[in-house]
C-alpha positions as a LaTeX table, in Angstrom:
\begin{tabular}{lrrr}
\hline
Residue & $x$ (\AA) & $y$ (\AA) & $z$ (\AA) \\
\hline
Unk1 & $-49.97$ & 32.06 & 18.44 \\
Unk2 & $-52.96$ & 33.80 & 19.89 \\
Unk3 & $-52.99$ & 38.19 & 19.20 \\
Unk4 & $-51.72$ & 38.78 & 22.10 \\
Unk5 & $-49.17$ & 41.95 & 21.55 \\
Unk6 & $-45.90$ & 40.38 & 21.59 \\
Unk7 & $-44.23$ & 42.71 & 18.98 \\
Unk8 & $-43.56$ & 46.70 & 19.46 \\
Unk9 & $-42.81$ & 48.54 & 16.23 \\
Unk10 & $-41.60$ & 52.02 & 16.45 \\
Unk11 & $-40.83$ & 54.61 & 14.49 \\
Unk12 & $-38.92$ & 58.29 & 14.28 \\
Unk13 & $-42.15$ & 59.89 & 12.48 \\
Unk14 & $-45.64$ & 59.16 & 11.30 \\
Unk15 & $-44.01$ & 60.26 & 7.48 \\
Unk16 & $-42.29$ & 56.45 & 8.36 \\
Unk17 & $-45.69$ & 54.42 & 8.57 \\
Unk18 & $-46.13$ & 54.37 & 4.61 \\
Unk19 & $-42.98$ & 53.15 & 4.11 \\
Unk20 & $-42.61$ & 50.27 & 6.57 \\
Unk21 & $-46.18$ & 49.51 & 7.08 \\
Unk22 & $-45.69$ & 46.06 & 5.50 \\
Unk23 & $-44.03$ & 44.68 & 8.76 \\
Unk24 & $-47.61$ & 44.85 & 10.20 \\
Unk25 & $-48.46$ & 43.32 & 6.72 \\
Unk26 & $-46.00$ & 40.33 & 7.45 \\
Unk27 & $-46.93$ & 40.40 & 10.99 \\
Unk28 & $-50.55$ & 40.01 & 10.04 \\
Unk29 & $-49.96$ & 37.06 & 7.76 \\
Unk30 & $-48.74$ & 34.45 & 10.74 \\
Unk31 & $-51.01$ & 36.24 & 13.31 \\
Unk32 & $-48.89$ & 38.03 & 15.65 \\
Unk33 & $-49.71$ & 40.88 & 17.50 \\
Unk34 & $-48.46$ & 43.78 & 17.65 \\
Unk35 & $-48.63$ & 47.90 & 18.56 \\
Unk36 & $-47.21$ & 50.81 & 17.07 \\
Unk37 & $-46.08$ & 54.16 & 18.31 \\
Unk38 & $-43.78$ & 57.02 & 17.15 \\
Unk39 & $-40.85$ & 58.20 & 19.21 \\
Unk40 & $-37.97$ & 59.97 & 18.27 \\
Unk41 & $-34.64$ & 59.40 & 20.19 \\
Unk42 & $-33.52$ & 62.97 & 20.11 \\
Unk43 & $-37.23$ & 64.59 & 20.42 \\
Unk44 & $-38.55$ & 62.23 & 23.06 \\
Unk45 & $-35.44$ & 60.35 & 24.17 \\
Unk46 & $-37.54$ & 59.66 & 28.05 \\
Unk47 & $-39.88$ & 58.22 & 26.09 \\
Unk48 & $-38.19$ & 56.33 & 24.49 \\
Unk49 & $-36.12$ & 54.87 & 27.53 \\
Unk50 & $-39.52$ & 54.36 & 29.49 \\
Unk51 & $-41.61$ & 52.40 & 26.62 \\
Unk52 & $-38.09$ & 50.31 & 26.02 \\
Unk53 & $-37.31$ & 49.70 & 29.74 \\
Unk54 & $-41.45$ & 48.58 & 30.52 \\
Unk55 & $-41.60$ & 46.25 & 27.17 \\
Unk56 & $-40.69$ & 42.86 & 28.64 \\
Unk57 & $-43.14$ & 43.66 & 31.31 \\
Unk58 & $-46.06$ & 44.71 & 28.95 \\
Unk59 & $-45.37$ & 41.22 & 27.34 \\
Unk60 & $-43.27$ & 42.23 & 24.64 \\
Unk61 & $-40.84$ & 39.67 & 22.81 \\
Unk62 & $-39.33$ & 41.54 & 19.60 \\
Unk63 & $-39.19$ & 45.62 & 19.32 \\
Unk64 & $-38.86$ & 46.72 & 15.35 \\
Unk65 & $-37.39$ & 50.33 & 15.84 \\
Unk66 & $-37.71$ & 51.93 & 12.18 \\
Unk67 & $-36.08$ & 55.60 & 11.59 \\
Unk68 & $-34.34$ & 57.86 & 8.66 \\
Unk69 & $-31.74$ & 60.35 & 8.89 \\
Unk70 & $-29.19$ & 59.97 & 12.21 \\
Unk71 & $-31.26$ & 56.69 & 12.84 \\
Unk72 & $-30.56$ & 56.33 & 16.59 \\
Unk73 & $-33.86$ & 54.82 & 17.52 \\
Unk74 & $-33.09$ & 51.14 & 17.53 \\
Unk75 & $-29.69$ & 51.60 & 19.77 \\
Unk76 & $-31.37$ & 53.81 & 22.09 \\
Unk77 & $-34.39$ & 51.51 & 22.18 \\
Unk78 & $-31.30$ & 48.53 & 22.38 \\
Unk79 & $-29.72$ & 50.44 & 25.56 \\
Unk80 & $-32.83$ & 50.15 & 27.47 \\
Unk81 & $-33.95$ & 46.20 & 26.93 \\
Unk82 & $-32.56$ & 42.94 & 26.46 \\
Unk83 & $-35.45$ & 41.75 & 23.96 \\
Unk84 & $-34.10$ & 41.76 & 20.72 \\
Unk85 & $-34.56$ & 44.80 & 18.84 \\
Unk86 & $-34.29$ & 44.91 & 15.15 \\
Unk87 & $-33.48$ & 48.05 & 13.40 \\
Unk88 & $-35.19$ & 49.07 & 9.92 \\
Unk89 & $-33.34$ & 51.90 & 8.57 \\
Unk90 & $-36.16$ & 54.24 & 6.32 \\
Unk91 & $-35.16$ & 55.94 & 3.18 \\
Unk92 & $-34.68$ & 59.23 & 3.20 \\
Unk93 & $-34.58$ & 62.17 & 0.20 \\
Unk94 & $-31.47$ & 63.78 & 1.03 \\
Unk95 & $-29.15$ & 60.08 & 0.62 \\
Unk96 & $-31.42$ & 57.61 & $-0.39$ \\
Unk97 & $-31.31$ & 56.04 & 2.92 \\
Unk98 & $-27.10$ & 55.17 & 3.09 \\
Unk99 & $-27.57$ & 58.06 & 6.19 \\
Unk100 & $-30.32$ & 55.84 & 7.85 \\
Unk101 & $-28.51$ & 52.18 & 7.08 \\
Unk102 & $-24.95$ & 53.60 & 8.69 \\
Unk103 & $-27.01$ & 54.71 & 11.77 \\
Unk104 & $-28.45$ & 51.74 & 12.77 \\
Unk105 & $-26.05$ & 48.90 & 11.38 \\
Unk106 & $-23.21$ & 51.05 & 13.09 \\
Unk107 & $-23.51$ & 49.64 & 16.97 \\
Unk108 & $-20.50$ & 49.96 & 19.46 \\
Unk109 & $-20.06$ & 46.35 & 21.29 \\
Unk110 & $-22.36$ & 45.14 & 23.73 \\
Unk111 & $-25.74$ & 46.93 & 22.47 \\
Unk112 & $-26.56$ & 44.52 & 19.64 \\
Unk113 & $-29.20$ & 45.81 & 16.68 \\
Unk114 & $-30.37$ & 43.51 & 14.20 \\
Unk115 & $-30.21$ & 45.79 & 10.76 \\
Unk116 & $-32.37$ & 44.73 & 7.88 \\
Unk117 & $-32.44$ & 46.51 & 4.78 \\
Unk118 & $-33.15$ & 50.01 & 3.36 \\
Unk119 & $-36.28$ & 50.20 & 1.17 \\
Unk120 & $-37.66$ & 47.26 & $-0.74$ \\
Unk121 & $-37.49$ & 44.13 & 1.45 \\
Unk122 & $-36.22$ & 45.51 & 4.56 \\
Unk123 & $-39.76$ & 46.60 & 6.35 \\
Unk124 & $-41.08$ & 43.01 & 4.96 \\
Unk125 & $-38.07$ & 41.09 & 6.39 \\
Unk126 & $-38.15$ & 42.78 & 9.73 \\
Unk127 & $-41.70$ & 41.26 & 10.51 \\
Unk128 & $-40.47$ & 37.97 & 8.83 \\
Unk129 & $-37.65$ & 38.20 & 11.51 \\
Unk130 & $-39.51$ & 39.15 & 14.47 \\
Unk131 & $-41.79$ & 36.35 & 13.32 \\
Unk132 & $-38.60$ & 33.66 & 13.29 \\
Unk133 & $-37.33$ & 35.11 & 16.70 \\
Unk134 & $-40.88$ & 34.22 & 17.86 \\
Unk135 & $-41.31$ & 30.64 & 16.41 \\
Unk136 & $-38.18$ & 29.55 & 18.57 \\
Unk137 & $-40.81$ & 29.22 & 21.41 \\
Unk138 & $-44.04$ & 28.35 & 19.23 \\
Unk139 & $-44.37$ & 25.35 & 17.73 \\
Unk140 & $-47.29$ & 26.74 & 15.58 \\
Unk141 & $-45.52$ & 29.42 & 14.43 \\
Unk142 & $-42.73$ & 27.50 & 13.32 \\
Unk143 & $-45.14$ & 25.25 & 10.93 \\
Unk144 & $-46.75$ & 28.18 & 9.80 \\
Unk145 & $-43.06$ & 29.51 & 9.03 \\
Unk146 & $-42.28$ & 25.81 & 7.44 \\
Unk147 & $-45.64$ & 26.55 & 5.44 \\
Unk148 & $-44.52$ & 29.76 & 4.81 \\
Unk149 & $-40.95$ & 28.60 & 3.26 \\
Unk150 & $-42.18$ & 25.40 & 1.03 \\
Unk151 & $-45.04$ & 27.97 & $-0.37$ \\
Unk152 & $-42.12$ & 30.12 & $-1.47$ \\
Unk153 & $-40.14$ & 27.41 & $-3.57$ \\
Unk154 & $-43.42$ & 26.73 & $-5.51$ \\
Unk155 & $-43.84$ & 30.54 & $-6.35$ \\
Unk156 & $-40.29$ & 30.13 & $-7.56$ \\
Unk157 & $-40.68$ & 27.23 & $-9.65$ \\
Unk158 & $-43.90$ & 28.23 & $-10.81$ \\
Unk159 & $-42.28$ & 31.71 & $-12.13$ \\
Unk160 & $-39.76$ & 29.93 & $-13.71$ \\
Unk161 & $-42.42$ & 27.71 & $-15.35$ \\
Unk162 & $-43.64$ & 30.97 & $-16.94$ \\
Unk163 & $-40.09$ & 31.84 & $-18.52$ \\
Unk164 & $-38.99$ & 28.88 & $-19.36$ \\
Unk165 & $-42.62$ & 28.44 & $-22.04$ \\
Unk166 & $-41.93$ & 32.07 & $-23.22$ \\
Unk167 & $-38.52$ & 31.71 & $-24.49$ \\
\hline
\end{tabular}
């Protein structure tokens, strides 16, 4: 895959970026291209509904929509398209994140949302996911993915390696 833009992330508030920045990090790592912007559903819900609706026609495959709190930007972004969006709920102070996980795993029929995880893996595994969506039409990808997947069982037994000679 050449770096052509093919994946949209965005988010509620810049005060997301350092907590989800490593979906560009896993986006990066197979080559995929990608923009970013902030939009809130409730602050800028046009803009929202105009950079969702013009997506496919930009060239967009995959839209990440990360937000905390009454996380409605990945079903609003979801009413507006038929790419796939995944949602990537961001912790928040006032519940840990449960506020932002419930919003966006919580979809009424019909307006699908992929929901990854709060904190830890979840910004990680949303570019991993976006990357797997994309590799269903790119051979390339898909080897680097295959790559990607054989790389991680030698980490693994490698690490347990390591225990196994200090017990």
């Amino acid at each position: 895959m050449n770096n052509q833009t093919v994946v949209g992330i965005v988010m509620g508030s810049d005060s997301d970026w350092p907590k989800i920045n490593a979906v560009a990090k896993a986006l990066d790592e197979f080559g995929v291209g990608y923009e970013v912007h902030v939009m809130s559903a409730h602050r800028t819900p046009h803009v929202v509904g105009k950079y969702a609706t013009s997506a496919s026609e930009r060239g967009l495959k995959v839209i990440i929509a990360a937000a905390g709190g009454a996380a409605h930007l990945a079903g609003v972004v979801a009413a507006h398209t038929t790419l796939p969006v995944i949602g990537l709920p961001v912790p928040t102070a006032e519940l840990g994140g449960l506020d932002s996980l419930l919003s966006t795993v919580q979809m009424p029929g019909d307006v699908p949302v992929a929901s990854m995880a709060v904190g830890m893996g979840g910004p990680r595994n949303a570019g991993l996911f976006a990357v797997q969506i994309l590799a269903l039409a790119d051979e390339g990808l898909q080897q680097k993915l295959d790559e990607f997947k054989q790389q991680l069982v030698g980490k693994i037994e490698g690490k347990n390696e390591k225990l196994q000679a200090s017990l």
